[in-house]
Short mmCIF file of the C-alpha atoms (twelve columns), coordinates in Angstrom:
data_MODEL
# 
_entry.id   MODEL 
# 
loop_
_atom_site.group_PDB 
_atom_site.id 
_atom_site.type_symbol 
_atom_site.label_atom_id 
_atom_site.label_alt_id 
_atom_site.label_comp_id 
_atom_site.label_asym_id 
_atom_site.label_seq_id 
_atom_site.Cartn_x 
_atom_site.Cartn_y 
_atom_site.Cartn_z 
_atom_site.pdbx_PDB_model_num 
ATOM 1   C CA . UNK A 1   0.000  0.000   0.000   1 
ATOM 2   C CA . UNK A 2   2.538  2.362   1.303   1 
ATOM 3   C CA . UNK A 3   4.422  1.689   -2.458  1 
ATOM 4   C CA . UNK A 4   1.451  2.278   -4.138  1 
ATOM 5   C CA . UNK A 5   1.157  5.928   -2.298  1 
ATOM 6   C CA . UNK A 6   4.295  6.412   -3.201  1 
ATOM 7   C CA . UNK A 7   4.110  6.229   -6.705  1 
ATOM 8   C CA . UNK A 8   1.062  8.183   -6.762  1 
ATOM 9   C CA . UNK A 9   2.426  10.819  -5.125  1 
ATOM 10  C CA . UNK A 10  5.452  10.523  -7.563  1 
ATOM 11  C CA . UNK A 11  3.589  10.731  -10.906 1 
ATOM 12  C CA . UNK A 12  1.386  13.592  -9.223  1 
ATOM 13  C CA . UNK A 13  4.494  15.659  -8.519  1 
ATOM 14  C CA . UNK A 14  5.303  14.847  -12.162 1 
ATOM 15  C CA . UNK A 15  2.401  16.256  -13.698 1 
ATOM 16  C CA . UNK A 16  1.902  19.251  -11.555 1 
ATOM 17  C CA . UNK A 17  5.894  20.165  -12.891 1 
ATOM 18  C CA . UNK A 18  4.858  19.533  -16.256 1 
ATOM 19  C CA . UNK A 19  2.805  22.030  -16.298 1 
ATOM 20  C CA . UNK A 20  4.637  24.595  -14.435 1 
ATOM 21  C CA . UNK A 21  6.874  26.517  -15.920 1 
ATOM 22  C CA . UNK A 22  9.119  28.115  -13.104 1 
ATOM 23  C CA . UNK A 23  12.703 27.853  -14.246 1 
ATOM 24  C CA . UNK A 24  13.699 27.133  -10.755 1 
ATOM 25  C CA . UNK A 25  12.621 25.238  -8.363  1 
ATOM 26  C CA . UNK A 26  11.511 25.763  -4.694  1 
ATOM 27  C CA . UNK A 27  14.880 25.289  -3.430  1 
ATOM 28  C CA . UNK A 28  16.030 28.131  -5.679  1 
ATOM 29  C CA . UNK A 29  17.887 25.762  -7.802  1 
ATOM 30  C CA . UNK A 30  17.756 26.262  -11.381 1 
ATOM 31  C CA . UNK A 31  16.347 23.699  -14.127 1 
ATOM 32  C CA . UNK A 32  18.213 24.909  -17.234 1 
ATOM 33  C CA . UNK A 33  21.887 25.263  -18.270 1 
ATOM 34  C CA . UNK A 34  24.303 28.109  -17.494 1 
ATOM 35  C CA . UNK A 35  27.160 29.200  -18.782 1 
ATOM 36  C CA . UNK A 36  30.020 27.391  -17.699 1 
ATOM 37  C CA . UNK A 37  27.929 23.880  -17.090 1 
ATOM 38  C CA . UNK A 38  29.112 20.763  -18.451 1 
ATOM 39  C CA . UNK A 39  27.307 17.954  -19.543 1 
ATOM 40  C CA . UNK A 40  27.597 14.124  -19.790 1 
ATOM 41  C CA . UNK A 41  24.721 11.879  -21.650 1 
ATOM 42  C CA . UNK A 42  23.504 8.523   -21.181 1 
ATOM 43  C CA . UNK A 43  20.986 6.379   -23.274 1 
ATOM 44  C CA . UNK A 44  17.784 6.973   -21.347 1 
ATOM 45  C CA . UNK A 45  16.223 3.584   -22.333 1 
ATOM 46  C CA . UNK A 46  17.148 1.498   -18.692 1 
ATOM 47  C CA . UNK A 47  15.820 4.088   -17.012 1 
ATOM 48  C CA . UNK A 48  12.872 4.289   -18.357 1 
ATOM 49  C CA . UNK A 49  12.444 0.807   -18.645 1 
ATOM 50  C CA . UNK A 50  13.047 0.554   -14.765 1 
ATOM 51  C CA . UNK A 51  10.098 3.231   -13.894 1 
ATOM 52  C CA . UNK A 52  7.814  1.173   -16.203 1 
ATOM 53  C CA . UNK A 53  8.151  -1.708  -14.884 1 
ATOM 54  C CA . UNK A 54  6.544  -0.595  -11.695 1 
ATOM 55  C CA . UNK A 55  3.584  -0.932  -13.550 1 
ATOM 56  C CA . UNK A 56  3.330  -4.218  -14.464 1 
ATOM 57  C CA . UNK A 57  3.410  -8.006  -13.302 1 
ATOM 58  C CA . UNK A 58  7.286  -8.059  -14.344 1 
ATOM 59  C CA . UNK A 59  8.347  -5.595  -12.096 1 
ATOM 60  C CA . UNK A 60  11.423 -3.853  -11.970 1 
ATOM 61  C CA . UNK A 61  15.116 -4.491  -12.551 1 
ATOM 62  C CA . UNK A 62  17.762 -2.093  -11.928 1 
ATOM 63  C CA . UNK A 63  18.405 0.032   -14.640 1 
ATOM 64  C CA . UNK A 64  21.623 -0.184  -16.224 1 
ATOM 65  C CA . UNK A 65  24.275 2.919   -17.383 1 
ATOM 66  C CA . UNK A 66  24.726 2.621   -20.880 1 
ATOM 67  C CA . UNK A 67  26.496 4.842   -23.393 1 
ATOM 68  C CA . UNK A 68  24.895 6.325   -26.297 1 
ATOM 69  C CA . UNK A 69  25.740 4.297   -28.753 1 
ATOM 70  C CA . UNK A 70  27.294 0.515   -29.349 1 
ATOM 71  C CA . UNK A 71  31.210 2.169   -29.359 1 
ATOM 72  C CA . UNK A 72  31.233 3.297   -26.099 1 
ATOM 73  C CA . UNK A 73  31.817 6.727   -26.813 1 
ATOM 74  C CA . UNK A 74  31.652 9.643   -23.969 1 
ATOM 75  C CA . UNK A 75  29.396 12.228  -25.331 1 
ATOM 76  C CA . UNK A 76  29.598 15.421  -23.136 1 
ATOM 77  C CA . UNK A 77  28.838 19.390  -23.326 1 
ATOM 78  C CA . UNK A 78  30.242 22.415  -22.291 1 
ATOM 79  C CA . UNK A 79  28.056 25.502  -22.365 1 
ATOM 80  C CA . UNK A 80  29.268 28.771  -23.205 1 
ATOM 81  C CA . UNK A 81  26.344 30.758  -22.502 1 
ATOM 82  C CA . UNK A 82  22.612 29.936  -21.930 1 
ATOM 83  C CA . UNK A 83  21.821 29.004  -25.773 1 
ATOM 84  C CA . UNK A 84  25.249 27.979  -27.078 1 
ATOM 85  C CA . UNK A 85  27.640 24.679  -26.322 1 
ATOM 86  C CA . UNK A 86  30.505 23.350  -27.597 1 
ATOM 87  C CA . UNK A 87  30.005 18.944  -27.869 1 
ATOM 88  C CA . UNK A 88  32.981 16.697  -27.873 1 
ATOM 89  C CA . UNK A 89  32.909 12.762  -28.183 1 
ATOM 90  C CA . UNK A 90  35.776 10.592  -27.113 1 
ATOM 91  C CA . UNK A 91  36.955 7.341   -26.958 1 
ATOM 92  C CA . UNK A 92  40.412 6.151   -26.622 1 
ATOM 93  C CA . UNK A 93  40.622 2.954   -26.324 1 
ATOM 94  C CA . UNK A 94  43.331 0.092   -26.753 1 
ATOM 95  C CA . UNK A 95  43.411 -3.788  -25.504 1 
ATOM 96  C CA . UNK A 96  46.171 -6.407  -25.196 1 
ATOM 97  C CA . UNK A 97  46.402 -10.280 -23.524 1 
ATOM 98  C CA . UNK A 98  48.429 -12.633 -24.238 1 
ATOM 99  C CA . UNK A 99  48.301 -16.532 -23.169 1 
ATOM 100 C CA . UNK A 100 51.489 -19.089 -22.665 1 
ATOM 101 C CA . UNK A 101 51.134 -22.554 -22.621 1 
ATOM 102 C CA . UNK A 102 53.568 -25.805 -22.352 1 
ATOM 103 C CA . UNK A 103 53.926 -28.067 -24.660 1 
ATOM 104 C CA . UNK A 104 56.794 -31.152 -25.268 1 
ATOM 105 C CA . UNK A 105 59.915 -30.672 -26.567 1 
ATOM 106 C CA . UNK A 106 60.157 -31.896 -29.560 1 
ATOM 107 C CA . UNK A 107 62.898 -35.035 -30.382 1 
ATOM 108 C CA . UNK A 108 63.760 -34.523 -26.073 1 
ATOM 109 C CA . UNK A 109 64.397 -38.112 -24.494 1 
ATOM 110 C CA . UNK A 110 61.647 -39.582 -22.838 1 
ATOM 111 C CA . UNK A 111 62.102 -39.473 -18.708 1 
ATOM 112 C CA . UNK A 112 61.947 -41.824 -16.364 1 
ATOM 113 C CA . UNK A 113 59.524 -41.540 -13.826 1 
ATOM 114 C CA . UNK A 114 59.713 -39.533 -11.301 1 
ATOM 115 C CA . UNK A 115 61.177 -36.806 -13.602 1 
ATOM 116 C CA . UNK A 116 59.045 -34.317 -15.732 1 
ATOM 117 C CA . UNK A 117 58.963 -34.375 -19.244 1 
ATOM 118 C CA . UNK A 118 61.212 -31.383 -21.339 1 
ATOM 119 C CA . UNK A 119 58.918 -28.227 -21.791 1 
ATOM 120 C CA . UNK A 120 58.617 -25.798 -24.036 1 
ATOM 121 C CA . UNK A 121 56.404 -22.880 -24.639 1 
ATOM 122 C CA . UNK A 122 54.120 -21.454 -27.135 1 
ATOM 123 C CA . UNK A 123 52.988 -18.091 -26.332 1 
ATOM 124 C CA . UNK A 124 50.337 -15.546 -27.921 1 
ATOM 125 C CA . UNK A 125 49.645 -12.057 -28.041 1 
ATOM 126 C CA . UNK A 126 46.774 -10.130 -29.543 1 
ATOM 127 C CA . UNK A 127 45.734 -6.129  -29.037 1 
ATOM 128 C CA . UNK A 128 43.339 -4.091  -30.358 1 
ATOM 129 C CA . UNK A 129 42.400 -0.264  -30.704 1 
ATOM 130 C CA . UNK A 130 39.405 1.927   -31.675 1 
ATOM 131 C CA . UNK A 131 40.065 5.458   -31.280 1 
ATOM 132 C CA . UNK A 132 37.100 8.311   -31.587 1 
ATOM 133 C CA . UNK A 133 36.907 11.820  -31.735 1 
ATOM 134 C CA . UNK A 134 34.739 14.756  -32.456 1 
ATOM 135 C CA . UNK A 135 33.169 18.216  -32.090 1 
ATOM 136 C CA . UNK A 136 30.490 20.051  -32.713 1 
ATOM 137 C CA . UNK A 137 28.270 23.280  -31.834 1 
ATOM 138 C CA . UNK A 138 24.947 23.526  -30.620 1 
ATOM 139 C CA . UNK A 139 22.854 26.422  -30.621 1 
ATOM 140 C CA . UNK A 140 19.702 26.261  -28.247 1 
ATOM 141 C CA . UNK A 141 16.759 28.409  -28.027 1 
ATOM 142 C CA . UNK A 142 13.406 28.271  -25.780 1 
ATOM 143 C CA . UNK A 143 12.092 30.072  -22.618 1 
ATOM 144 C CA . UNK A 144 10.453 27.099  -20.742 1 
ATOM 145 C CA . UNK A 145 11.758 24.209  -19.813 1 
ATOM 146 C CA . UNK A 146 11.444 22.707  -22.862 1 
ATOM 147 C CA . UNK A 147 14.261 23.248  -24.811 1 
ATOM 148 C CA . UNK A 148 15.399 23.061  -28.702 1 
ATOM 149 C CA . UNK A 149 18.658 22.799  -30.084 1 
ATOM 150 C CA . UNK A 150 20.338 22.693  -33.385 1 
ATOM 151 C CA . UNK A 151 23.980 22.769  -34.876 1 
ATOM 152 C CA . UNK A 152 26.900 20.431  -37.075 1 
ATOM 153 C CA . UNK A 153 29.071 17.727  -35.564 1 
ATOM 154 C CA . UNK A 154 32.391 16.110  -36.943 1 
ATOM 155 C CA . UNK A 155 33.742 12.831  -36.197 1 
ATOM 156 C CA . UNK A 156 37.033 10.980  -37.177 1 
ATOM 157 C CA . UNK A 157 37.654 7.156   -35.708 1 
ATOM 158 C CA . UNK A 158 40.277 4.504   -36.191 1 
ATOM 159 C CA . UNK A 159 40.330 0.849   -35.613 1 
ATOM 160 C CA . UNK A 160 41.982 -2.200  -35.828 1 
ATOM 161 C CA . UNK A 161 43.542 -5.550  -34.551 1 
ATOM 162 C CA . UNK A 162 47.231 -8.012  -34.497 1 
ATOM 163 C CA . UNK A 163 47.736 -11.237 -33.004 1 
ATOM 164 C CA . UNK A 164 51.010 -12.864 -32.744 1 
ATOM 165 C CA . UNK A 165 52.006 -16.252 -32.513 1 
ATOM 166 C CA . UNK A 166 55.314 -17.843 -31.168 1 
ATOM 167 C CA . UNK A 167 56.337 -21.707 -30.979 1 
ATOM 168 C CA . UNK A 168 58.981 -23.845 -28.989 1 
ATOM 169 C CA . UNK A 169 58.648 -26.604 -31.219 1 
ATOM 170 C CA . UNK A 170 61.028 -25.150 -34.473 1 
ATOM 171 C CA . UNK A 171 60.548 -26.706 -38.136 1 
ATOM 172 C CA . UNK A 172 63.497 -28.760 -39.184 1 
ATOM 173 C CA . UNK A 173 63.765 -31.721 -41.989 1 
ATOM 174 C CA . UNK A 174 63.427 -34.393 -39.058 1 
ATOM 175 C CA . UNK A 175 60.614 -32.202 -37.485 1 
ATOM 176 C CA . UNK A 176 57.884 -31.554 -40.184 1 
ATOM 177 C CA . UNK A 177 55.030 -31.220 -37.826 1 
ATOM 178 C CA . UNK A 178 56.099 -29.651 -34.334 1 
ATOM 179 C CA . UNK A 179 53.863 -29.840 -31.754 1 
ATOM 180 C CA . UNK A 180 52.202 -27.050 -31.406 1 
ATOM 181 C CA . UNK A 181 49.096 -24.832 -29.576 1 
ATOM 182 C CA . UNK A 182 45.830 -24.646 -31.535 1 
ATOM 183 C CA . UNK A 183 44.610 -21.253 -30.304 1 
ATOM 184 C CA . UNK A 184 41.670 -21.618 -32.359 1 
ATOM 185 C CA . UNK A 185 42.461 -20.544 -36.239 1 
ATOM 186 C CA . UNK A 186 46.494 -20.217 -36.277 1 
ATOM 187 C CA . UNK A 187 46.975 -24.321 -37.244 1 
ATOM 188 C CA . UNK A 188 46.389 -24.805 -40.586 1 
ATOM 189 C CA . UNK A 189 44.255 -21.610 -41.178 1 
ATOM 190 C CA . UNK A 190 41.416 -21.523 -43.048 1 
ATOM 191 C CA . UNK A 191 42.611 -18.932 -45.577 1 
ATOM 192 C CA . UNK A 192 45.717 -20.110 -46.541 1 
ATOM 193 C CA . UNK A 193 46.279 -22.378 -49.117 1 
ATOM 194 C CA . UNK A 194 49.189 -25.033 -47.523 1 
ATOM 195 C CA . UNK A 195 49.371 -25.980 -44.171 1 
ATOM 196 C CA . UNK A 196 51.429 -24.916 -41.633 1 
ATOM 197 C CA . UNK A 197 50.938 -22.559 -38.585 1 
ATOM 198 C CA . UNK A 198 50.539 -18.754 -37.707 1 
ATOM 199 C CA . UNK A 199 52.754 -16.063 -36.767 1 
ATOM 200 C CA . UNK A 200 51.126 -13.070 -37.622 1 
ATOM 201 C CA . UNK A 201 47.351 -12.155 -38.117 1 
ATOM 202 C CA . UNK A 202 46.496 -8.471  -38.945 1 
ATOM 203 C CA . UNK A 203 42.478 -7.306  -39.706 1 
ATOM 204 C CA . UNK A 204 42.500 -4.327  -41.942 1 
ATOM 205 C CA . UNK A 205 42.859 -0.504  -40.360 1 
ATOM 206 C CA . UNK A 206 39.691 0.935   -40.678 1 
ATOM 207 C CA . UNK A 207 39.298 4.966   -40.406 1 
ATOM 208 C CA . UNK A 208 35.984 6.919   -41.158 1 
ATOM 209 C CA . UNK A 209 34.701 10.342  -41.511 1 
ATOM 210 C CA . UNK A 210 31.504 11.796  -40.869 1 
ATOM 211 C CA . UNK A 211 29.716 15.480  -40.611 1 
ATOM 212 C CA . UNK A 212 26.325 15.999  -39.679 1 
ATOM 213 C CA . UNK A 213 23.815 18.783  -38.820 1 
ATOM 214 C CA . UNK A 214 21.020 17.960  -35.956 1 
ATOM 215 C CA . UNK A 215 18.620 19.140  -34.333 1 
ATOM 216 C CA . UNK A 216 16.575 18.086  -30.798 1 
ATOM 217 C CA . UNK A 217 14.493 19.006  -28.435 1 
ATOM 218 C CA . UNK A 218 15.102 18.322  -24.204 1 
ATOM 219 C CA . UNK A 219 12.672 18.612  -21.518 1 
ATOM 220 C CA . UNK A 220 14.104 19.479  -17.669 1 
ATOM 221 C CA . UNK A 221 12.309 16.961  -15.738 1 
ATOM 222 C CA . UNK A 222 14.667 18.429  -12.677 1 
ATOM 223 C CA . UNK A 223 17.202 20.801  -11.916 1 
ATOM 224 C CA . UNK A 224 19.863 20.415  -14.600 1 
ATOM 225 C CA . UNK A 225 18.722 16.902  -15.404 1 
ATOM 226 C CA . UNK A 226 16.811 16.395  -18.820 1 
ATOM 227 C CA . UNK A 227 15.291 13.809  -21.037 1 
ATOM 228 C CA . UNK A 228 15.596 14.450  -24.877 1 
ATOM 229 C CA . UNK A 229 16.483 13.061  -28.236 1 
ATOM 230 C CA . UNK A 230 18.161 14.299  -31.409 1 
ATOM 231 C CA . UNK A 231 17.787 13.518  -35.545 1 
ATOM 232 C CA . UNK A 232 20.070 14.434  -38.203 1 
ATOM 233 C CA . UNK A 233 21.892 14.562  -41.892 1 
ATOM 234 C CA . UNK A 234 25.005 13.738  -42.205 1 
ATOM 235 C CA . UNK A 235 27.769 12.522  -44.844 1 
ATOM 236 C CA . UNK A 236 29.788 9.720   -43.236 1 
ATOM 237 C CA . UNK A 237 32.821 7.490   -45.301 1 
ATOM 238 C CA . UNK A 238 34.475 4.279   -43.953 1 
ATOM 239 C CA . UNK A 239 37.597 2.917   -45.880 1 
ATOM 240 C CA . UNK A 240 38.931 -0.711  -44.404 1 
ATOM 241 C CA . UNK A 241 42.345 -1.998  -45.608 1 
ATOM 242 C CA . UNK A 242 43.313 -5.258  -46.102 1 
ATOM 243 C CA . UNK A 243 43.496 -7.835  -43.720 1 
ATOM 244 C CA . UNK A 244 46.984 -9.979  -43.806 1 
ATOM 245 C CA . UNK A 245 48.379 -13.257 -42.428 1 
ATOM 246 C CA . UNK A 246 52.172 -14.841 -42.236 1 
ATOM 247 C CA . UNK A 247 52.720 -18.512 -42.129 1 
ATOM 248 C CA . UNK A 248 55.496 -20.825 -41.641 1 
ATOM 249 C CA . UNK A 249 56.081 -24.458 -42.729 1 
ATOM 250 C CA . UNK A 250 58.216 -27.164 -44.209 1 
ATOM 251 C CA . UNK A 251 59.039 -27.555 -48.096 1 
ATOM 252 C CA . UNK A 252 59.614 -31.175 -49.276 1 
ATOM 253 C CA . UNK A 253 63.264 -30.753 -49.226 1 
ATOM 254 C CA . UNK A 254 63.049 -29.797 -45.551 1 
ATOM 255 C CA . UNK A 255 63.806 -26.114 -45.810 1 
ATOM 256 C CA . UNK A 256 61.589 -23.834 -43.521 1 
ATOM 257 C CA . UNK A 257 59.468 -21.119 -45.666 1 
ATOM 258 C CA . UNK A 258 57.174 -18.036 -44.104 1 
ATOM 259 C CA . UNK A 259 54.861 -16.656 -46.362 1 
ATOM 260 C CA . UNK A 260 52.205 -13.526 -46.332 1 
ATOM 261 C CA . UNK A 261 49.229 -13.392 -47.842 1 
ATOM 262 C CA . UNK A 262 45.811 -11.376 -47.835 1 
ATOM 263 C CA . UNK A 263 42.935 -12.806 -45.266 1 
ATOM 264 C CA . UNK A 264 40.206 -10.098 -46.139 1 
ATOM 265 C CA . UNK A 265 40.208 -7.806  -49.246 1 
ATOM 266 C CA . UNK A 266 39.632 -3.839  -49.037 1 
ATOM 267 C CA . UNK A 267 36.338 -2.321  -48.454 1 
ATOM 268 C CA . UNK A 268 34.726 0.848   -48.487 1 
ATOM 269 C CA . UNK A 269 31.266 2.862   -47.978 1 
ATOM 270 C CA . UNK A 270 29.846 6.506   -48.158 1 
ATOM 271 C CA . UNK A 271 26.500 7.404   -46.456 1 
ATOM 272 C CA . UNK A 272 24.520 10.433  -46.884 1 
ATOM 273 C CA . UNK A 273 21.178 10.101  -45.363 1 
ATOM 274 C CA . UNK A 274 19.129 10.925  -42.003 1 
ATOM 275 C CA . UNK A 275 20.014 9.360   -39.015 1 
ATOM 276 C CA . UNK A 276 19.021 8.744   -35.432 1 
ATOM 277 C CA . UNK A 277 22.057 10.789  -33.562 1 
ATOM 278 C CA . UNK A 278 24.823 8.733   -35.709 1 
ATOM 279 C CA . UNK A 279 29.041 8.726   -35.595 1 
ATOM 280 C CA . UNK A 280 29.311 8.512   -32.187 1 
ATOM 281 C CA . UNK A 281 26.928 10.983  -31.081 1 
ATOM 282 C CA . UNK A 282 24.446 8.090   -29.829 1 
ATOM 283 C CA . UNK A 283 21.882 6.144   -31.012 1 
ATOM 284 C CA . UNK A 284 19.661 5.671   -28.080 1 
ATOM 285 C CA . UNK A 285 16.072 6.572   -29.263 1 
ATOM 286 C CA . UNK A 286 16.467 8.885   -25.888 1 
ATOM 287 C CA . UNK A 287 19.076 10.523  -24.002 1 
ATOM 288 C CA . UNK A 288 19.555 11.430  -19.891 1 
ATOM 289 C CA . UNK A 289 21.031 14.642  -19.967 1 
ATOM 290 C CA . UNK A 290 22.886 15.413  -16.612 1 
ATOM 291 C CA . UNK A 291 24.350 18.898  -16.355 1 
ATOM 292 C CA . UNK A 292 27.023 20.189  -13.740 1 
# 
């Protein structure tokens, strides 16, 4: 009962704010944006999921804090003045691991118990990287709490991904399979057209482009705390290089060999279209605005 009352009370509160139109509240706080605030957004969507299930038979789960988009970019604001902020989206990131595992030498004499076998190791390595940035300007304009805004964004990321391979098990002419760790694709791969093993596996750099123009509306549900969403036009252009691989092996006569070839070919794409809050911007179908 007492959680009933509760949300009663709640969405009451709601609706008498939503149609009040004091720009501050009664602690003298102010709902909208000053110069000098900064902002950070988050895809609305949990929350609102969370406050809506308190009205069904599934209940609630706790809501989740997701970025605006699937590339875990940090979109944030700085405002200027009252009807003008700068945006910039970031994401730096980079990833490594590598694994080691033992394997048995190779033409070593067999022990006798209580003695270990001779060890070797095979090790790999594999790291990553996407790197986004941009900037834009937004120009706002409204007297209520319901706000509009409008302006151009640019956005430049960078991608891409190695893994290396290493074996303590050599090819020789009386060793023309080694032992070696399957890590998953680098025995015998796939894409190459002998046998043999993996040394080096590179996907193809991809770097894109984009510029848009937008424009959105936000509504101050609280002080300096909004819910709102964004469209916009934009020209965006993707160019991925090719993807590479080096193997190693044994020739008939017993000589080792190590050869490169291409795993994926070169690819490309241009967009100019509408879009829901695209290159990095977000692409929740609502934002959480939080200003500070």
């Amino acid at each position: 009962m007492k959680k009933t009352m509760l949300v009663i009370a709640t969405l009451a509160f709601g609706v008498t704010g939503a149609f009040a139109q004091d720009l501050t509240s009664k602690k003298g706080e102010t709902f909208l944006p000053e110069s000098g605030d900064w902002s950070i957004g988050v895809d609305a969507t949990p929350i609102l999921t969370y406050v809506g299930g308190f009205f069904s038979n599934a209940g609630a789960t706790a809501p989740t804090w997701n970025f605006l988009n699937g590339n875990q970019t940090i979109v944030g604001k700085m405002y200027t003045s009252e009807t003008m902020a700068y945006r910039g989206i970031l994401r730096l990131g980079m990833n490594s691991s590598h694994a080691v595992n033992n394997v048995v030498q190779d033409g070593a004499t067999a022990p006798t118990f209580p003695t270990a076998p001779a060890i070797v190791q095979d090790e790999a390595k594999s790291s990553s990287h996407f790197i986004g940035l941009g900037a834009g300007m937004e120009m706002r304009r409204g007297k209520t709490r319901l706000q509009g805004f409008y302006g151009a964004d640019a956005m430049f990321w960078m991608s891409g991904s190695k893994s290396t391979y290493t074996y303590g098990n050599a090819f020789s002419a009386t060793n023309v399979a080694p032992t070696s760790t399957n890590w998953g694709t680098n025995i015998n791969p796939t894409y190459a057209t002998w046998g043999g093993r993996e040394t080096e596996n590179k996907s193809g750099s991809t770097i894109g482009f984009g510029v848009r123009a937008f424009i959105g509306a936000e509504y101050f549900i609280l002080p300096k705390i909004s819910i709102g969403a964004e469209f916009g036009w934009g020209l965006g252009i993707a160019m991925t290089g090719e993807g590479s691989g080096t193997c190693e092996s044994i020739t008939a006569p017993g000589t080792g060999q190590s050869t490169t070839y291409v795993t994926s070919g070169k690819s490309g794409g241009l967009m100019l279209d509408t879009d829901r809050n695209a290159f990095g911007t977000g692409n929740g179908s609502l934002r959480l605005n939080l200003h500070f």
